[in-house]
C-alpha positions as CSV (number, residue, x, y, z in Angstrom):
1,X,0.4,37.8,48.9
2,X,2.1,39.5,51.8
3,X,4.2,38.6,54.3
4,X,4.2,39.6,57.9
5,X,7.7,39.8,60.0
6,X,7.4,40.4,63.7
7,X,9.4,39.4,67.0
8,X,6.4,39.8,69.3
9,X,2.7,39.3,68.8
10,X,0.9,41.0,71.7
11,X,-3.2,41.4,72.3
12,X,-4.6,44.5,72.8
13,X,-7.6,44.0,75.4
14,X,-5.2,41.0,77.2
15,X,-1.8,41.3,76.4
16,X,-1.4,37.3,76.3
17,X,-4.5,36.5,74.4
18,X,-4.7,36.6,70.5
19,X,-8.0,35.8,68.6
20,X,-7.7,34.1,65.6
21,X,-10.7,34.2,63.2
22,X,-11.9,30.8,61.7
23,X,-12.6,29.7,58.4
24,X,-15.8,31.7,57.1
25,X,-15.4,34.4,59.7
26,X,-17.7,32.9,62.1
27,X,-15.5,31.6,64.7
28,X,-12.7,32.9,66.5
29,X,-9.8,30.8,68.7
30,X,-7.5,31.7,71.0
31,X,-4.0,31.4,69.6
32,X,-3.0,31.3,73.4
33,X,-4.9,27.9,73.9
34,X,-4.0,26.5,71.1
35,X,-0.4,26.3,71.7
36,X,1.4,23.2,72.9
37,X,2.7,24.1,76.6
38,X,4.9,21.2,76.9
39,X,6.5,18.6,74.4
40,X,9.0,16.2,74.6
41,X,11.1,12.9,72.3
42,X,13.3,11.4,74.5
43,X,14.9,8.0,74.7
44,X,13.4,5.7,77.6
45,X,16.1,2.9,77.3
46,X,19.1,2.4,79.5
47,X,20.3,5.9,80.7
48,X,17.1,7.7,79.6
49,X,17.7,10.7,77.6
50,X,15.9,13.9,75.8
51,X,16.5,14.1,71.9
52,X,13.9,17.2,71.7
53,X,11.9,19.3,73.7
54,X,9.7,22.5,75.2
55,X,9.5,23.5,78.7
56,X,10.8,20.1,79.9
57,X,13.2,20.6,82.8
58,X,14.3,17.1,83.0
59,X,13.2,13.5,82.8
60,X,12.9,10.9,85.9
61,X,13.7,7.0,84.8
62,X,11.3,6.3,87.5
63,X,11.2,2.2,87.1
64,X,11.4,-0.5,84.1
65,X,8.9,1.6,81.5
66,X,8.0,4.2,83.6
67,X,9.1,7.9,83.6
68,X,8.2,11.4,84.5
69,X,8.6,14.6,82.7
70,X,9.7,17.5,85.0
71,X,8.2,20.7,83.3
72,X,10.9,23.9,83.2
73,X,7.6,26.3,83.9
74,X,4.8,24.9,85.5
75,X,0.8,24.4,84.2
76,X,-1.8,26.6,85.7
77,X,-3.4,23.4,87.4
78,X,-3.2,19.4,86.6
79,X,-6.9,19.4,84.3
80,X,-4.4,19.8,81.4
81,X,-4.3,17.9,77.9
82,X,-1.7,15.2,76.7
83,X,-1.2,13.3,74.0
84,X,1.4,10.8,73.7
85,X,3.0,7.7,71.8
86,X,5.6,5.4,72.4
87,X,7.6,3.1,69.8
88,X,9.4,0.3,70.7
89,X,11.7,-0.3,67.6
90,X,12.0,-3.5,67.6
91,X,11.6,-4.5,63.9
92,X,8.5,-6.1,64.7
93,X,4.8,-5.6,63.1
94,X,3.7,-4.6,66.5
95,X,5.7,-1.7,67.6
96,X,2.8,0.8,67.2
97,X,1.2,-1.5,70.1
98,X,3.2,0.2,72.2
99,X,0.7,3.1,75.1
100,X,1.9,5.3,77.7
101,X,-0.6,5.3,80.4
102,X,-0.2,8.5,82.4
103,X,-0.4,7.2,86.4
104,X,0.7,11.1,88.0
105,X,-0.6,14.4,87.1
106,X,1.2,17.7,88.7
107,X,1.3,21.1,88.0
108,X,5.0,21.0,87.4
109,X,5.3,17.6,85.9
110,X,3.3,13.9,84.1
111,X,4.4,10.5,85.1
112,X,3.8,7.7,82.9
113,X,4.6,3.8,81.8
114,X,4.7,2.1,78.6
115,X,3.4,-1.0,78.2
116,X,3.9,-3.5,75.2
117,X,1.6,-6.3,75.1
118,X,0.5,-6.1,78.2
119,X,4.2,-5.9,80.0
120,X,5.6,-2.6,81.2
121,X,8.8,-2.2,79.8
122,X,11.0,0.5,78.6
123,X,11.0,2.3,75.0
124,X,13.0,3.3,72.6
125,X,10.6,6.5,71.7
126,X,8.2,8.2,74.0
127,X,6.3,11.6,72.8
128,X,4.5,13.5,74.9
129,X,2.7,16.5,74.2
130,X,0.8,18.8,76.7
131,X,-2.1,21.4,76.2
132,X,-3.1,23.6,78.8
133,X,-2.3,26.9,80.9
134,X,0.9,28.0,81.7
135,X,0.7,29.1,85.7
């Protein structure tokens, strides 16, 4: 086995575009798409707050349950990818009840509230995680 060390990983033909070949050499993908662009663990109750993140700028307590990330470097256009959760913590058998429904899409940001049983309201975990091109 061998083991490759490098600082920089740079394409050839496109100096941001990397081809990865797939299992059984038939495929390739793009290690550039493939890449999270944005993620982000923060804590949605009382004075909202980011644990962890990537390319998050800051975070908007917009109402009761509903935030929005602001994104350090903005996407190439709003037909981007998330994928989030939300936990409420509450010690009970529903917390993993708990959606984000994304209401604002922007090249520079997502807005979003959680609901829990049908009642927006604010959580203790939010993860959000965002696929697309940087601009």
């Amino acid at each position: 086995m061998s083991t490759v060390k490098v600082n920089t990983l740079t394409g050839t033909t496109t100096a941001g575009s990397i081809a990865v070949t797939g299992e059984g050499s038939s495929t390739t993908t793009n290690l550039q798409q493939g890449l999270a662009k944005v993620w982000v663990n923060f804590n949605g109750t009382s004075t909202i707050a980011i644990r962890d993140s990537s390319n998050v700028a800051s975070l908007t307590d917009v109402g009761t349950g509903d935030y929005r990330v602001n994104f350090t470097n903005d996407l190439g256009n709003v037909n981007f990818c998330i994928t989030q959760s939300a936990l409420q913590n509450t010690g009970s058998t529903d917390d993993n009840n708990v959606n984000f429904q994304p209401s604002g899409y922007a090249v520079g940001s997502i807005e979003g509230k959680v609901s829990y049983t049908d009642a927006v309201q604010d959580s203790l975990y939010v993860n959000i995680v965002a696929h697309g091109d940087l601009a």
